[in-house]
C-alpha positions in Angstrom: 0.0 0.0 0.0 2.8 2.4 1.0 6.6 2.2 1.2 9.2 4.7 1.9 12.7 4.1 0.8 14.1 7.0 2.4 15.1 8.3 4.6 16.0 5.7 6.9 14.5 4.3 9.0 12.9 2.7 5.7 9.3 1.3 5.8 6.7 -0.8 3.9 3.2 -1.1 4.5 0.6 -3.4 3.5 -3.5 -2.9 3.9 -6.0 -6.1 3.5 -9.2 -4.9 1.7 -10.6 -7.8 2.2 -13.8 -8.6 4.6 -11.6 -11.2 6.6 -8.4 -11.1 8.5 -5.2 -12.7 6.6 -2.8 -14.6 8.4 0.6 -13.9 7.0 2.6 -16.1 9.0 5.3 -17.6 6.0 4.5 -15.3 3.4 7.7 -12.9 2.4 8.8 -9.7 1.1 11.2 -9.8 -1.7 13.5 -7.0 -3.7 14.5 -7.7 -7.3 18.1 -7.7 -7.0 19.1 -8.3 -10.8 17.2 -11.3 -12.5 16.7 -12.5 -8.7 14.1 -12.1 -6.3 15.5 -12.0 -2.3 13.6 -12.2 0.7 13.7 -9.0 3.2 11.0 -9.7 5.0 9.4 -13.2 6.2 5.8 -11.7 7.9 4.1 -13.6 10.6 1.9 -11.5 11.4 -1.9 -11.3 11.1 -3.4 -8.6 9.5 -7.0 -7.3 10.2 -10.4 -6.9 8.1 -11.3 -3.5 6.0 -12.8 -1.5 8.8 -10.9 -3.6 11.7 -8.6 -0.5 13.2 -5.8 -3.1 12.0 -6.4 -3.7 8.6 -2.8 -1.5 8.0 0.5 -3.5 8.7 4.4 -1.4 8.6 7.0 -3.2 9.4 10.5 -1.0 9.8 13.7 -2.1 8.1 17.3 -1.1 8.5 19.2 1.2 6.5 20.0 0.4 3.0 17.0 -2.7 2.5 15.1 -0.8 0.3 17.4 1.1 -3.0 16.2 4.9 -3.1 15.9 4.7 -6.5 14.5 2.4 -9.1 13.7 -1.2 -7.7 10.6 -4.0 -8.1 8.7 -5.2 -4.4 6.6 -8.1 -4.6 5.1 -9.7 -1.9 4.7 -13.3 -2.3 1.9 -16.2 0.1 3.2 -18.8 2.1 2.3 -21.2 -1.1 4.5 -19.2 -3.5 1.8 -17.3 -5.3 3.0 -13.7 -6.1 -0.1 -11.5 -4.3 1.3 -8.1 -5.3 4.0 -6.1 -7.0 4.8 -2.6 -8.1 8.2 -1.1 -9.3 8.9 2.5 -7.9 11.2 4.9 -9.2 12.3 6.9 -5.9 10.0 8.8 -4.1 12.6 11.3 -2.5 13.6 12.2 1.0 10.9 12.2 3.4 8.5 10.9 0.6 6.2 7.9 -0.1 5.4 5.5 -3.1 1.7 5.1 -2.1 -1.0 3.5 -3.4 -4.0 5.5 -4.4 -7.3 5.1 -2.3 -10.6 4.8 -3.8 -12.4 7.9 -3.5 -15.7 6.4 -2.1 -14.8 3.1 0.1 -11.1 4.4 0.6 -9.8 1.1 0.2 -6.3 0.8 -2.2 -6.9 0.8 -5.8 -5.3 -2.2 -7.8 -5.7 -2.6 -11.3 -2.2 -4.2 -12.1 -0.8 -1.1 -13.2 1.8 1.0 -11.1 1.2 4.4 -13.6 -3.2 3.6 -12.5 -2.2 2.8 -9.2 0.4 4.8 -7.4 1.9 7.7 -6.6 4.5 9.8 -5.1 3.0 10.9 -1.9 4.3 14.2 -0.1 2.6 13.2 3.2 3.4 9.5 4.6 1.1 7.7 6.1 2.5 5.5 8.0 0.0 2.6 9.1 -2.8 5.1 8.1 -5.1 5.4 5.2 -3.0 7.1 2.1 -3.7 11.0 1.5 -5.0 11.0 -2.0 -7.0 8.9 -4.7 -7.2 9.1 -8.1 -7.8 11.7 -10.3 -11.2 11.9 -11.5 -11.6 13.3 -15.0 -14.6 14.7 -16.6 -15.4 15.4 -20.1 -17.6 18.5 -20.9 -18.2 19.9 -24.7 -19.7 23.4 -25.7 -20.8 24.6 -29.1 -20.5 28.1 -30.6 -24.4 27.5 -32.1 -27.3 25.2 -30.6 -28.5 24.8 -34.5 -27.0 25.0 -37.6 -28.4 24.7 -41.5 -26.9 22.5 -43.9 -23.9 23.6 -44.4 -23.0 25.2 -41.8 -20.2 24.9 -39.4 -20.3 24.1 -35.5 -17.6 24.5 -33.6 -16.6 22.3 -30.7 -14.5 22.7 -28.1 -14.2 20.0 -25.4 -12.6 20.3 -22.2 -11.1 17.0 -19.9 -11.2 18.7 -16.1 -9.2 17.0 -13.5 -12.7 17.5 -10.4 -10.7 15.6 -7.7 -7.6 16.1 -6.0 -5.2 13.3 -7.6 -3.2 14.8 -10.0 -3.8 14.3 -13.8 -1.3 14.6 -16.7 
């Protein structure tokens, strides 16, 4: 859901959308180092229902676990199947690679995609719902004439307007 990468102490938190609490006991953290995958974390850990008061899990690492820059997390269940992953580029000092939060049920967003999904976040929050959710774009279209003969030109002009507070590029 979140990670920070810097400055130390470094930090990764996970949130369970879910309706049930998920025991985590065996399942790991890994960093692409290379072609590789390693393990930073092994989580034992249970983590609580949407709505629980626990349903956000941060565990702390040392110094130098997680690159500043460009790097791939995953985190994979006790049975080997990958549950998550994102790639973030650096966040900056003091900075966060969060996860947007839907704008109605404020749950994280998934859709597979890091560029749909996430987001450098000026304000960590650390075991806490995320500050921002996605932009929400709407479409509007005016015309220089409400009728027109044959023959005659309309013009258009439409206009994409970013109505939320995620930003939009």
């Amino acid at each position: 859901n979140e990670l920070s990468p810097a400055p130390n102490p470094e930090w990764v938190e996970l949130a369970n959308p879910t309706a049930s609490a998920i025991n985590l006991n065996g399942w790991t953290l890994q960093r692409k180092s290379g072609n590789n995958w390693n393990t930073i974390y092994t989580y034992t850990q249970t983590i609580g229902a949407w709505g629980s008061g626990s349903e956000y899990l941060t565990v702390d690492f040392s110094p130098n676990t997680l690159p500043n820059v460009q790097t791939s997390i995953r985190l994979v269940a006790a049975n080997g199947t990958e549950v998550d992953r994102t790639t973030y580029v650096g966040a900056g000092s003091g900075n966060t690679w969060a996860r947007f939060k839907h704008a109605q049920t404020g749950k994280p967003v998934d859709t597979d995609t890091d560029g749909n999904d996430f987001y450098i976040s000026l304000l960590p929050t650390k075991t806490a719902p995320n500050d921002r959710h996605r932009p929400r774009i709407t479409v509007a279209k005016i015309a220089n004439r409400v009728s027109a003969a044959p023959g005659d030109l309309i013009a258009y002009t439409v206009y994409y307007n970013n109505t939320d507070t995620g930003r939009a590029n």
